[in-house]
C-alpha positions in Angstrom: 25.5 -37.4 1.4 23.5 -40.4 2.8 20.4 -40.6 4.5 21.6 -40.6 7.6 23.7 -37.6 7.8 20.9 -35.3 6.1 19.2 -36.1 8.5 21.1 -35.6 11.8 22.4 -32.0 9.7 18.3 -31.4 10.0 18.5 -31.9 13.3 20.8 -29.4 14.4 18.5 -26.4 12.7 14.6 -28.2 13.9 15.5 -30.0 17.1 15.4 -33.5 18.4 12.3 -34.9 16.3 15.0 -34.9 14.0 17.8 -36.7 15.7 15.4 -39.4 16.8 14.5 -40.3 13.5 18.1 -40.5 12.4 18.8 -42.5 15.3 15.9 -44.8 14.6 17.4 -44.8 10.6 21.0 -46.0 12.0 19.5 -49.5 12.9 17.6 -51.9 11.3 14.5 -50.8 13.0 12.3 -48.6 10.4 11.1 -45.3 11.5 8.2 -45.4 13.2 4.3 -43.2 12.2 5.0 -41.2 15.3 8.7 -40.3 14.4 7.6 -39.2 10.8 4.8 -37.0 12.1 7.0 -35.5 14.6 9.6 -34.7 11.9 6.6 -33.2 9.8 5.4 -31.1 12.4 8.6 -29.7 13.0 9.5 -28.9 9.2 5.8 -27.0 9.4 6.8 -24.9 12.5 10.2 -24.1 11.0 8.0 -23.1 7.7 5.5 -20.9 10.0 8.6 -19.3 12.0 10.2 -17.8 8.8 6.8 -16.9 7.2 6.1 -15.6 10.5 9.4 -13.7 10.9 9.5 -12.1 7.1 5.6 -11.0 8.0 6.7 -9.1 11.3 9.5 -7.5 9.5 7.2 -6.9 6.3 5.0 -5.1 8.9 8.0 -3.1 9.8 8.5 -1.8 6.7 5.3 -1.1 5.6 4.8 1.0 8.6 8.5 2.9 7.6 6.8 3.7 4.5 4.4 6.5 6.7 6.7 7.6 9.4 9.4 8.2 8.6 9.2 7.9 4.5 5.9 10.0 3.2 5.8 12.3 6.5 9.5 13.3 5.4 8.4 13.3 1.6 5.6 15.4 1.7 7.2 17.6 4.8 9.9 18.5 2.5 7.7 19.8 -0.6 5.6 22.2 1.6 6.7 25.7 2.2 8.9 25.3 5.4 6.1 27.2 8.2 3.9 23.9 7.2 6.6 21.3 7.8 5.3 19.8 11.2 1.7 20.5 9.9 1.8 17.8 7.2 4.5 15.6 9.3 1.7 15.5 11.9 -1.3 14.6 9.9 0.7 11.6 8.8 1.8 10.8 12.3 -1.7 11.3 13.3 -3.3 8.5 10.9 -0.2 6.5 12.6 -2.3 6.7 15.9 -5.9 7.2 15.0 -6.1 4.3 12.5 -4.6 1.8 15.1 -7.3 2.6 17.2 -10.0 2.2 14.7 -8.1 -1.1 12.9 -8.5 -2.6 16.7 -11.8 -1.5 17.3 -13.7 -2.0 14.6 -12.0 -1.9 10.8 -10.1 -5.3 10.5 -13.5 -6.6 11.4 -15.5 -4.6 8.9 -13.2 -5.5 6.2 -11.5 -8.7 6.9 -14.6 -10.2 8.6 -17.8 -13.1 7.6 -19.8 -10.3 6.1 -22.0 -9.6 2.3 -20.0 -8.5 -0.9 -19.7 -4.9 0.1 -18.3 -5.4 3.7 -17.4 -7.6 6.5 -19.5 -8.4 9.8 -18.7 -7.6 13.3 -17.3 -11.0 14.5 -14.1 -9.5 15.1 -15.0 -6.3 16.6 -12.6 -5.3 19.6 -10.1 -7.8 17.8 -12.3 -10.5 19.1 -11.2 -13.9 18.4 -8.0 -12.6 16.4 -5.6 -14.9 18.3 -2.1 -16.5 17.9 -3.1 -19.3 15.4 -3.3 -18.9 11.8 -7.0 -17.9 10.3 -7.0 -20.6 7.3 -9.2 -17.8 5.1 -6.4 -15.4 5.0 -2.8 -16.9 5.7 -2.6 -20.5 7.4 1.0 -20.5 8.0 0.9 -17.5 10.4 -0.8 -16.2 13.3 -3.8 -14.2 12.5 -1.9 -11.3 14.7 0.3 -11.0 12.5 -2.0 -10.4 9.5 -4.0 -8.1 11.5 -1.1 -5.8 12.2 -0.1 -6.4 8.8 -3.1 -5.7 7.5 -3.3 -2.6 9.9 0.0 -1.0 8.1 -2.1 -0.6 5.1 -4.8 0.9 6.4 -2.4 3.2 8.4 -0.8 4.7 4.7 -4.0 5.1 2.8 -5.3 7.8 4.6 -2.3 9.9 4.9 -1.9 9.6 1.1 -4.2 11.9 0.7 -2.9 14.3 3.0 -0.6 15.3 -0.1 -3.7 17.2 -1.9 -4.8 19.2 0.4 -1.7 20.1 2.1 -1.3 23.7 3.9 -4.9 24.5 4.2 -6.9 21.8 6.0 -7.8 22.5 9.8 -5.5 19.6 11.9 -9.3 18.8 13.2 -11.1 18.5 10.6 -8.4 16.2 8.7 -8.6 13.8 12.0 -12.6 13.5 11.9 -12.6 12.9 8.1 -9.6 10.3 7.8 -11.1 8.4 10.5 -14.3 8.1 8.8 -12.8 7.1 5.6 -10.9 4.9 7.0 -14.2 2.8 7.9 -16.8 3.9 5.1 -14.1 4.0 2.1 -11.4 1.8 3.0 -12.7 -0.7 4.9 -15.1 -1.6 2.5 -13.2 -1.6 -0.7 -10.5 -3.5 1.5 -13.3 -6.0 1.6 -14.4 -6.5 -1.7 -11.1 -7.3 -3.0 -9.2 -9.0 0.0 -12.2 -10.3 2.1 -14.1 -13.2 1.9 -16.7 -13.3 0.2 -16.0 -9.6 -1.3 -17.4 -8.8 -4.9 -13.7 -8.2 -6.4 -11.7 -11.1 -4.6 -9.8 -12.9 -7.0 -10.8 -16.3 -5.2 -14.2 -16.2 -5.9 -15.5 -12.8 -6.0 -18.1 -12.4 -8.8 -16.1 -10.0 -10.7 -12.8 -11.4 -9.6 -10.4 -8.5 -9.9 -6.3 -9.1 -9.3 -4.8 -6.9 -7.0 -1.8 -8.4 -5.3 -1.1 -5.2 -2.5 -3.1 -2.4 -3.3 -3.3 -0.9 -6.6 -7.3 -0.3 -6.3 -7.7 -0.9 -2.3 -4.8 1.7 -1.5 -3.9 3.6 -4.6 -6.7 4.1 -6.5 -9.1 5.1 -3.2 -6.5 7.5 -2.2 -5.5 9.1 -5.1 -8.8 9.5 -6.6 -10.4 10.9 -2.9 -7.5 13.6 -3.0 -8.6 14.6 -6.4 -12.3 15.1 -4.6 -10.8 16.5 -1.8 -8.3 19.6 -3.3 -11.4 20.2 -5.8 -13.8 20.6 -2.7 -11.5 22.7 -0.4 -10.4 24.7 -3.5 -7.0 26.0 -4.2 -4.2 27.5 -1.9 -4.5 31.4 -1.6 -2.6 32.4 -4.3 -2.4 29.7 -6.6 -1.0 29.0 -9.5 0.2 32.7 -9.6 2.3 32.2 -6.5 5.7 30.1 -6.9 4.9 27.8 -4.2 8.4 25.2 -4.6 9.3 22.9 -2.0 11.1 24.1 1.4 13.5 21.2 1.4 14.2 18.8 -1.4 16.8 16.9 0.9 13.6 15.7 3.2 11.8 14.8 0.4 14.8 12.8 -1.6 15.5 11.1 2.0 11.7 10.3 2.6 11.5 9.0 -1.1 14.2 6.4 -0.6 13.1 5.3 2.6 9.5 5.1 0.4 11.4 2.9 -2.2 12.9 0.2 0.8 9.3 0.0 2.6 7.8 -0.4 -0.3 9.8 -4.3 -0.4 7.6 -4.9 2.7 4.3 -3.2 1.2 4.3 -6.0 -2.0 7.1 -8.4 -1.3 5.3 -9.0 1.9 1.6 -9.0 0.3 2.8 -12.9 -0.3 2.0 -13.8 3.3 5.2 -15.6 3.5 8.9 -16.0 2.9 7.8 -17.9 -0.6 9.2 -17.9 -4.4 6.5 -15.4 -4.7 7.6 -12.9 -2.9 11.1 -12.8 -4.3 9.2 -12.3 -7.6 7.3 -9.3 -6.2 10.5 -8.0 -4.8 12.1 -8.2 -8.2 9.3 -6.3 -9.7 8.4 -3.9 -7.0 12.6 -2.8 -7.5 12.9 -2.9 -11.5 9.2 -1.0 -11.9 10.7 1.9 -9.7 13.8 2.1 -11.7 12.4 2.4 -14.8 9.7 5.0 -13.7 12.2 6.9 -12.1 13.6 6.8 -15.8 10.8 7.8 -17.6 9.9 10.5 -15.7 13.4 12.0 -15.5 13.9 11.6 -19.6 10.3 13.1 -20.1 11.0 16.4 -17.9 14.0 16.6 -19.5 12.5 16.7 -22.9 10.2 19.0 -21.7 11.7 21.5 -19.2 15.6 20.7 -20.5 17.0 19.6 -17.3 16.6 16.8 -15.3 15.7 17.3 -11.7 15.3 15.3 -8.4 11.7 16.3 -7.8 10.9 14.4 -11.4 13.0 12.0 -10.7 11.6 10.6 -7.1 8.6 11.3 -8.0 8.5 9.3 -11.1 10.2 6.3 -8.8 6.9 6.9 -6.4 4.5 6.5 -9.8 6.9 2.9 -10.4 6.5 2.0 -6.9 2.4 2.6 -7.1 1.9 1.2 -10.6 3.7 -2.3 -9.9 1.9 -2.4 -6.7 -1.3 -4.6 -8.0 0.7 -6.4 -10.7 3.7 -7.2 -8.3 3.2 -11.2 -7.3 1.1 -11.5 -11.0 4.0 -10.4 -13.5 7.6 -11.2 -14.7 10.5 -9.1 -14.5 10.7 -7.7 -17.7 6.9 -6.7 -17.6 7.7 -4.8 -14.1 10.0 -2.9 -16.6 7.7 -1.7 -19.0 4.9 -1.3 -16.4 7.5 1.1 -14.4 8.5 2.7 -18.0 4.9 3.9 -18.5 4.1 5.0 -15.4 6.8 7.3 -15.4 6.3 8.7 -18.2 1.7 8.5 -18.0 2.0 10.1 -14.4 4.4 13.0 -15.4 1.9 14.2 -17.9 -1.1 13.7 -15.5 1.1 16.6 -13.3 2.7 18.8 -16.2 0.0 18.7 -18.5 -3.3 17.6 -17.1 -3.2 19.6 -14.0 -1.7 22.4 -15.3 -4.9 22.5 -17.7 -7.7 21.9 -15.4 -6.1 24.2 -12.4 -7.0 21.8 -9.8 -4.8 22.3 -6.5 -3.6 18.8 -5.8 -0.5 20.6 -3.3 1.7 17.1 -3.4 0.1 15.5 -6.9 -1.3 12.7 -5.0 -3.9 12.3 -7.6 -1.5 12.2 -10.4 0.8 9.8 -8.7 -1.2 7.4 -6.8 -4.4 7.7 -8.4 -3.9 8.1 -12.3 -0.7 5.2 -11.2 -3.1 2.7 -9.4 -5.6 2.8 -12.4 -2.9 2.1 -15.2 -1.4 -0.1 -12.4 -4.4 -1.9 -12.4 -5.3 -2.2 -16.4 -1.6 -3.2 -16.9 -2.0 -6.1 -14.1 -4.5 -7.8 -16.3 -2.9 -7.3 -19.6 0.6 -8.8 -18.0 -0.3 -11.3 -15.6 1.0 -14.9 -16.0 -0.1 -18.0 -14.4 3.8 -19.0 -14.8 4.6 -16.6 -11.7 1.5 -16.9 -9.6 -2.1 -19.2 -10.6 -4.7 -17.3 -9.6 -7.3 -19.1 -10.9 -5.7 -22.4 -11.0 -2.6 -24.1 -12.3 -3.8 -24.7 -16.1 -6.5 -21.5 -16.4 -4.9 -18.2 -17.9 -4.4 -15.5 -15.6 -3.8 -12.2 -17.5 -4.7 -11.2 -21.2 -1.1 -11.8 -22.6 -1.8 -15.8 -20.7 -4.9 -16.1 -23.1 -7.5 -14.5 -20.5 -8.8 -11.5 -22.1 -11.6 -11.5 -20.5 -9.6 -10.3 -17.5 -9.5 -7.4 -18.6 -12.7 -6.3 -17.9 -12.9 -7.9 -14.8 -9.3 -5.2 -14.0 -12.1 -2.3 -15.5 -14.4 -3.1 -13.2 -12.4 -3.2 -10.0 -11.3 0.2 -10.6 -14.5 1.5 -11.4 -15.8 0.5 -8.6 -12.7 1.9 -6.7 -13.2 5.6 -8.6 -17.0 5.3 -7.6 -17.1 4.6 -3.3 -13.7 7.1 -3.6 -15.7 10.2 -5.2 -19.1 9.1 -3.7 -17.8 8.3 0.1 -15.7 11.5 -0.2 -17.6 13.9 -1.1 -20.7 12.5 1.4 -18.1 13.0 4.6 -16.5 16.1 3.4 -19.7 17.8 3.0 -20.5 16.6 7.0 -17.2 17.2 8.4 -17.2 20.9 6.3 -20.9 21.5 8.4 -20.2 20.2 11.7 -16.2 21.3 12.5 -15.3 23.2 9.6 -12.8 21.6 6.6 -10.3 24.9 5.8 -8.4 26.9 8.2 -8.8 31.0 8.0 -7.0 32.7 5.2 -4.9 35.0 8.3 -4.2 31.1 9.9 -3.2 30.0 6.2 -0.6 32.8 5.9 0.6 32.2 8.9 1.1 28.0 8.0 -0.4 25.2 9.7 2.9 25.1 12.3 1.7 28.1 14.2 -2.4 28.4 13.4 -2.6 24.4 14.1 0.0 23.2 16.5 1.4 26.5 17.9 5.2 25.5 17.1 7.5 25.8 14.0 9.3 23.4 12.6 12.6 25.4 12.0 13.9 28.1 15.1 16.3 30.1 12.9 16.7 32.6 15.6 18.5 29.7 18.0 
């Protein structure tokens, strides 16, 4: 194909900048420095138009991953007269996080700030406009990132919903995930993703590698349930009452819908419709697959059947583990990553919890929390500068790429992750649980979280 007719094919797909220079080619004139620029701005706005688009839809799915996927996850493994109670307090962080993102969170942690946290230049979304902020991602507006950013910040909270489900007044849950949402997330949001922050891999002075969330979404939420079932303490009834799961249909369709929104949590974490992000889609599918695996093998072995609770929830501990290594790793290390965390976060529920007696309802400790940390170690023992150069294009990345070293920089980000989680915790739930009152009564208990908290029920049997 010559010259010529490439570039009048261009033109039908970016417009007339296009033509004209293949009109001005045709001739014997040469193309003049005002047709090549215009052909050059075009190709950029074509580039920020798809990044733009696979950002919006990334946002999309992200957002999917709440309401619908873990409200109809963890709505189905609750006794049925607390079905719209845990729906809601997902739906709830759906609203109430918006509001604080807008007001003052994206500022706090994706602001000018110190190493700890962001400053207040973009409070009331203040100067968060339609064109690209060059710090963050320059080839689409910084709305877009916001509202990406935002869909993040929307999940992590109601994560931890899953350890203290069936016994948390609907109040107090809404006063003390919307303060953790600015003193525990926003922060560690910072330090890793901000500039500036202690843990950013482009400069931080511990520079940590966490491509979506293993230790700003993960590890924050699993280890603050842990905090939080211990501090509540356990279900009326527990462990002697069998307390199995209403309605595993919910929870296998909320799982799956998990699974596809997860493709916009990681895939999307590459700011654009890049190489990079098909390699963290790659990953982010072939890590759930083989945790789903492992779990489901390792039940078996240990119960001697198979069953769909292990088996979703082992895809979940995949899904979670891959998360920080998923734009750092290669196919085949998503594999064994996913193969692990099967199999490490089934013990941390059969075995672990089962010794300790800790009420974690949902096991959103042993999924998300005990699967961001390995997540996280395993990041720095598999990442590759041959998939994405963090540090530069001829400086090792991960252990395996001749940077051991990393892999105490990986220790330290989740240290720091497991110490704001139990510290920040603990400091609100002890001020929330002596101004409004953390547990519902043990009559408004029996009687589930449907009728004590929202005076409905989620099933009418008698229609």
């Amino acid at each position: 194909m010559c010259r010529r007719t490439k570039l009048l094919f261009l033109s039908l797909f970016i417009g007339t900048p296009a033509l004209t220079l293949a009109q001005a080619t045709a001739g014997s004139a040469p193309a003049t420095q005002a047709q090549i620029a215009a052909l050059q701005q075009a190709v950029q706005q074509a580039q920020s138009a798809g990044d733009n688009a696979w950002m919006l839809v990334s946002a999309a799915l992200v957002l999917l991953m709440t309401g619908p996927g873990l409200a109809l996850f963890y709505g189905g493994l609750v006794r049925k007269k607390n079905i719209l109670g845990t729906m809601m307090q997902s739906f709830a962080m759906m609203g109430l996080v918006t509001i604080i993102w807008a007001i003052v969170g994206y500022s706090l942690a994706f602001g000018h700030g110190g190493w700890f946290i962001g400053g207040f230049e973009h409070i009331f979304l203040r100067g968060v406009g339609l064109t690209p902020n060059l710090d963050y991602a320059p080839t689409i507006p910084e709305q877009t990132y916001m509202v990406y950013q935002l869909m993040f910040a929307i999940i992590t909270p109601a994560l931890i919903t899953g350890a203290f489900a069936e016994r948390m007044k609907f109040s107090a849950m809404a006063v003390f995930l919307s303060l953790w949402s600015i003193l525990v997330y926003s922060p560690m949001a910072h330090m890793v993703w901000g500039v500036g922050g202690l843990l950013n891999a482009n400069g931080g002075q511990i520079p940590s590698l966490d491509f979506a969330g293993g230790t700003v979404v993960h590890i924050t939420s699993g280890v603050s349930a842990l905090v939080t079932c211990i501090y509540l303490g356990k279900r009326i009834g527990y462990p002697q009452t069998n307390m199995p799961p209403h309605s595993m249909v919910l929870s296998f369709i909320g799982a799956c819908l998990l699974w596809v929104g997860w493709f916009g949590f990681n895939a999307g974490s590459a700011l654009g419709a890049s190489s990079l992000a098909t390699s963290a889609f790659v990953n982010t599918h072939f890590a759930a697959a083989a945790a789903g695996l492992g779990w489901t093998v390792a039940e078996w072995i240990h119960n001697g059947k198979p069953t769909a609770l292990g088996a979703i929830s082992g895809a979940v501990a995949g899904l979670v583990a891959i998360t920080p290594a998923s734009g750092y790793v290669q196919p085949f290390s998503a594999l064994f990553i996913g193969l692990v965390a099967g199999i490490f976060c089934s013990f941390m529920v059969f075995a672990v919890k089962s010794r300790l007696r800790y009420d974690d309802s949902l096991d959103a400790f042993g999924v998300h929390g005990a699967g961001g940390t390995l997540g996280a170690l395993l990041t720095g023992l598999f990442a590759t500068r041959v998939i994405n150069a963090a540090f530069g294009k001829d400086v090792a990345t991960g252990a395996f790429d001749g940077h051991w070293g990393q892999m105490l920089n990986q220790a330290a980000g989740v240290g720091i992750a497991w110490v704001l989680s139990i510290v920040g915790t603990l400091v609100l739930l002890f001020i929330v649980d002596k101004t409004v009152g953390l547990r519902v009564s043990a009559e408004d208990e029996s009687a589930g979280l449907d009728l004590s908290q929202h005076g409905e029920e989620g099933y009418d049997l008698n229609s």
